[in-house]
C-alpha positions in Angstrom: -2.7 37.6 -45.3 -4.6 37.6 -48.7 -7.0 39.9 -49.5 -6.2 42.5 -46.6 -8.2 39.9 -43.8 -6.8 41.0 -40.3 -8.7 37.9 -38.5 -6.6 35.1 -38.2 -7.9 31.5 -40.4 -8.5 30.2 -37.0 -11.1 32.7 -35.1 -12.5 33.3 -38.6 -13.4 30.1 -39.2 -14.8 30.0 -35.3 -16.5 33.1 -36.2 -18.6 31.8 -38.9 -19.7 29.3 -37.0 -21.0 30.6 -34.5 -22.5 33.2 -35.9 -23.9 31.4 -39.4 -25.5 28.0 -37.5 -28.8 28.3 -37.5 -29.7 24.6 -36.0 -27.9 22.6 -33.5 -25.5 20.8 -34.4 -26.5 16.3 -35.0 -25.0 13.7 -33.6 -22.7 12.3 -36.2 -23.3 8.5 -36.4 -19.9 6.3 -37.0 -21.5 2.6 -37.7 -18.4 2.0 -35.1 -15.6 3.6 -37.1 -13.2 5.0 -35.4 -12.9 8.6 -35.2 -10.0 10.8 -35.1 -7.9 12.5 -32.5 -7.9 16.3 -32.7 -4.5 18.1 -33.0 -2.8 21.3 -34.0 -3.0 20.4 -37.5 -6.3 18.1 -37.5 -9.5 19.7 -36.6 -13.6 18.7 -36.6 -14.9 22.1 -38.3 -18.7 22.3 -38.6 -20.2 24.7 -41.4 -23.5 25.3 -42.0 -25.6 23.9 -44.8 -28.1 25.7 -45.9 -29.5 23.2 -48.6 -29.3 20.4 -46.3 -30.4 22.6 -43.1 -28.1 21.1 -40.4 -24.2 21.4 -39.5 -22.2 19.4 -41.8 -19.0 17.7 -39.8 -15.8 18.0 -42.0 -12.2 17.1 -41.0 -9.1 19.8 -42.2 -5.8 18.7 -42.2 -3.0 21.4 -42.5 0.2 20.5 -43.4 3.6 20.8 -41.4 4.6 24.3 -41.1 1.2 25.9 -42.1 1.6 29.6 -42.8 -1.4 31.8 -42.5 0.2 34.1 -45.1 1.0 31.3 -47.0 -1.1 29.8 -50.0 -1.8 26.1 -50.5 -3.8 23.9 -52.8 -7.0 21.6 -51.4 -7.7 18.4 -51.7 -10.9 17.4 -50.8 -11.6 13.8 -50.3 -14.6 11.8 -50.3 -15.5 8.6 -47.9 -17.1 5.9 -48.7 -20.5 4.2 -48.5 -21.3 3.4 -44.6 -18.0 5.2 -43.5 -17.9 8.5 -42.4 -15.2 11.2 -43.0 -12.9 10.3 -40.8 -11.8 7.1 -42.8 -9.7 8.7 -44.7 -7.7 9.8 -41.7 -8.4 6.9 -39.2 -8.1 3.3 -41.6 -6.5 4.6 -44.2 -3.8 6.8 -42.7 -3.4 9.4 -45.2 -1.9 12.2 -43.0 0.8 9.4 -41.5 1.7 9.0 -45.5 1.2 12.8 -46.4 4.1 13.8 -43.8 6.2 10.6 -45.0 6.3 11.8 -47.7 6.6 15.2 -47.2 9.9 14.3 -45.0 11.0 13.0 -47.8 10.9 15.7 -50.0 8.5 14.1 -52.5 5.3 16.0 -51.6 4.4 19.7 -51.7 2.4 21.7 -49.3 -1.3 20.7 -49.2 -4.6 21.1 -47.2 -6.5 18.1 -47.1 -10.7 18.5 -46.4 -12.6 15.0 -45.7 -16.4 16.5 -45.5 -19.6 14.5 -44.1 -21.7 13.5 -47.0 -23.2 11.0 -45.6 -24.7 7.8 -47.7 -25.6 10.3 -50.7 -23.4 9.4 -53.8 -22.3 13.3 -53.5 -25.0 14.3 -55.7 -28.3 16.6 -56.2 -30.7 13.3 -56.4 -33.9 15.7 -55.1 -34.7 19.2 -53.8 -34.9 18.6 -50.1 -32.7 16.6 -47.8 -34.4 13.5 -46.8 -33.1 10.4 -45.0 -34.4 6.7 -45.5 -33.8 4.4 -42.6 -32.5 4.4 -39.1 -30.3 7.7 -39.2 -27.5 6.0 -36.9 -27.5 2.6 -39.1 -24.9 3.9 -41.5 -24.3 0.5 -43.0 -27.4 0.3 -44.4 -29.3 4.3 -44.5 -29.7 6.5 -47.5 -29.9 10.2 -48.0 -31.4 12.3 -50.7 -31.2 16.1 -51.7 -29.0 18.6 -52.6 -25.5 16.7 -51.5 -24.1 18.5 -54.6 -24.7 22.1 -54.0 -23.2 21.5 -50.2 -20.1 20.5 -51.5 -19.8 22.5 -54.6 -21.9 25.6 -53.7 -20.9 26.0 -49.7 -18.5 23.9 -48.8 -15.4 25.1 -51.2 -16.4 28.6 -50.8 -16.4 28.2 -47.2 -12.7 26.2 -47.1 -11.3 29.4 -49.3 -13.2 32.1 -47.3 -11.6 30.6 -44.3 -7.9 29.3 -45.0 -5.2 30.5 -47.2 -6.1 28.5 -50.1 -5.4 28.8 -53.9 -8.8 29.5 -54.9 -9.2 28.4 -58.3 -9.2 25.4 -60.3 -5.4 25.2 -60.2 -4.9 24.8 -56.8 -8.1 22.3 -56.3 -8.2 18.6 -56.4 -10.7 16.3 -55.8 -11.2 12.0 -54.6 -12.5 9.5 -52.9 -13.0 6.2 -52.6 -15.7 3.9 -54.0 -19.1 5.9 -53.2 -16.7 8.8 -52.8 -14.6 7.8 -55.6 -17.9 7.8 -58.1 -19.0 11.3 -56.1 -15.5 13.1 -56.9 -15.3 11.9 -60.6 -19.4 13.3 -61.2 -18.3 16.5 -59.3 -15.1 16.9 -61.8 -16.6 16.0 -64.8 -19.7 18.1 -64.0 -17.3 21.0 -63.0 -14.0 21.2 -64.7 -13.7 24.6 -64.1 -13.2 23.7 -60.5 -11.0 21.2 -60.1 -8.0 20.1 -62.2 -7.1 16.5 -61.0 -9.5 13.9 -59.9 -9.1 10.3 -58.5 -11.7 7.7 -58.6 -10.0 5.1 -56.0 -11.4 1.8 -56.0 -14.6 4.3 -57.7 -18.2 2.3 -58.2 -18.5 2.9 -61.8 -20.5 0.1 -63.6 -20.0 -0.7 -67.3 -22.1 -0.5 -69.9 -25.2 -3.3 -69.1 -23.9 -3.6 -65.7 -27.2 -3.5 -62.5 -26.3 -2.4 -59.2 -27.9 -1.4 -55.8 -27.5 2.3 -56.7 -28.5 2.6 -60.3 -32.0 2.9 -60.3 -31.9 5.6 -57.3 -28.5 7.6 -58.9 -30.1 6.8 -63.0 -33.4 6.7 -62.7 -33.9 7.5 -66.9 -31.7 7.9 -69.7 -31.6 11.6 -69.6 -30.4 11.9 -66.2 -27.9 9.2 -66.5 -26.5 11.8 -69.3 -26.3 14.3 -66.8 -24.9 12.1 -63.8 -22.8 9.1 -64.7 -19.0 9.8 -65.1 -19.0 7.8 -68.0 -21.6 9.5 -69.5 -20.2 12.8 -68.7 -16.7 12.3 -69.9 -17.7 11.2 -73.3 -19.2 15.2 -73.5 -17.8 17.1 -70.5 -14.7 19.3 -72.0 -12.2 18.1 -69.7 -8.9 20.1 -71.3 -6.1 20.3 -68.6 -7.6 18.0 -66.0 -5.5 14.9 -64.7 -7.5 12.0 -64.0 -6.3 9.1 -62.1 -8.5 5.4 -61.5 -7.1 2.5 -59.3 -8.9 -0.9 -58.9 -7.9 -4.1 -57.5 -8.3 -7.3 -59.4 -10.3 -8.6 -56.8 -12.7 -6.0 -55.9 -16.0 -7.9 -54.8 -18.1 -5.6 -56.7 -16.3 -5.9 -59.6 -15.7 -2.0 -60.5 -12.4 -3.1 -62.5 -14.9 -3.0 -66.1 -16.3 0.3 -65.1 -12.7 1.6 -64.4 -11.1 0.4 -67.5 -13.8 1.7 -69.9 -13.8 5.4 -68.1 -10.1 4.9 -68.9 -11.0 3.9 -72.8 -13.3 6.5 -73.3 -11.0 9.5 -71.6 -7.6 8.5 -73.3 -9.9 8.6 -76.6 -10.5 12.4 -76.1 -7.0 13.1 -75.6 -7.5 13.6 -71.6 -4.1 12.7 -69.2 -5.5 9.8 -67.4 -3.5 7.0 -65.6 -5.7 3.7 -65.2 -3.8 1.0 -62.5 -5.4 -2.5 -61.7 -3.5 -3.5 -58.6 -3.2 -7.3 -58.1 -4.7 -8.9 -55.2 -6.4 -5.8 -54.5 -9.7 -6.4 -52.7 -12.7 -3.6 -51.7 -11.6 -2.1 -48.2 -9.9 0.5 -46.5 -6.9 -2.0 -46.6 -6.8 -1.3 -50.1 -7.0 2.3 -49.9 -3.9 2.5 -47.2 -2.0 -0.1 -49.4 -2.4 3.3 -52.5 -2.2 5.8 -50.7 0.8 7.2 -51.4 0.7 6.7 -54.4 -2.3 9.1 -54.8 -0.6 12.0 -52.8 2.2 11.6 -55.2 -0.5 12.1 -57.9 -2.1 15.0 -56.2 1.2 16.7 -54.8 3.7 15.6 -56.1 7.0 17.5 -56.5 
């Protein structure tokens, strides 16, 4: 195995834990999602956050024929607003795809990580966790703090500490859809050295002038917009060797197809490899997302 370890992924993984869980762990609110079904290859791992002071829920997916002395690229991907991480896995299918796929020939290895990140956008918006609203109304809830540094700061370090990953920039991929979809593109843009493909699917970007629910929480002035919005960021952010990929559908009811299309503009202007596809018929919904989805593992993994 790499580096010498003599534990096994598994019991390390258990190990840490146990051992590194400070609080109990929360009851992880599903606004009646469904949730998935634990197997060999799909498991609930809780690690704990030590910005955000609780056990954060995240789902790993190996792929067929997992080798602990193996190495595999990650893909971590990113739920949406009022879903939890499971919806990646549950509506929208992607391991049923990924092993289609792989069947097929057309996919290589991969481990998938869907982490809780709760109603947060994915980014550092405050010092201290701090929810507002009815903690198990995930439809309509908000969280502050340091959602950010979990992901970037514990979470990844965690995932390559723990399975046989490639653990650098390389071998690391990032998405998500709408909230999620705006969370992986900040997190790439504000770390390239990280990750070297990103999807924004079905991502809440807004357009120059555009006013959403979000904007004054997630841009509350001019300066932090600079250091927050993906558009913002990839006008400035050097992005050499990163792949970028944005999907909308023509009927999205929030009308993120402007937002998509000008990321596009301002990225194909600075000479980055990005791929911009406005689906017909597409609406806003996990429907959507299963209707893509293999067209982003082809993107991600493909052979």
């Amino acid at each position: 195995m790499r580096g010498g370890r003599v534990i096994p992924w598994i019991l390390a993984a258990v190990l840490f834990v146990a051992t590194e869980g400070c609080m109990p762990r929360h009851d992880r609110p599903t606004g009646g999602e469904p949730v998935i079904t634990e197997t060999d290859r799909l498991k609930v791992v809780w690690v704990q956050s030590g910005v955000l002071r609780r056990e954060m829920r995240v789902i790993v997916c190996l792929p067929e024929g997992f080798r602990t002395d193996g190495r595999y690229p990650v893909l971590y991907l990113l739920h949406g607003h009022a879903n939890i991480e499971d919806n990646w896995f549950t509506k929208v299918g992607i391991q049923d795809a990924y092993d289609r796929l792989s069947a097929a020939g057309r996919l290589k290895p991969l481990i998938m990580v869907s982490p809780e990140i709760d109603n947060s956008w994915g980014m550092n918006l405050g010092a201290e966790p701090r929810l507002v609203g009815n903690p198990d109304d995930i439809k309509n809830n908000s969280w502050t703090g340091p959602f950010e540094d979990w992901l970037i700061k514990e979470l990844i370090p965690f995932i390559d500490g723990h399975y046989p990953t490639i653990p650098d920039r390389d071998g690391r991929y990032v998405g998500g859809q709408s909230m999620g979809g705006l969370a992986a593109l900040h997190l790439a843009f504000r770390h390239p050295d990280l990750f070297s493909k990103v999807g924004g699917h079905m991502p809440a970007l807004r357009a120059a002038g555009e006013a959403g629910n979000a904007e004054a929480l997630l841009y509350p002035d001019s300066e932090t917009r600079k250091a927050r919005d993906p558009l913002m960021l990839a006008e400035t952010a050097d992005l050499g060797g990163m792949k970028v990929w944005l999907d909308v559908g023509d009927r999205d009811r929030y009308n993120f197809a402007p937002g998509c299309l000008r990321l596009h503009e301002i990225l194909t202007s600075r000479g980055v490899q990005a791929e911009y596809h406005l689906v017909p018929g597409g609406d806003h919904s996990s429907a959507y997302a299963k209707s893509q989805v293999e067209n982003y593992l082809v993107f991600y993994a493909g052979e």
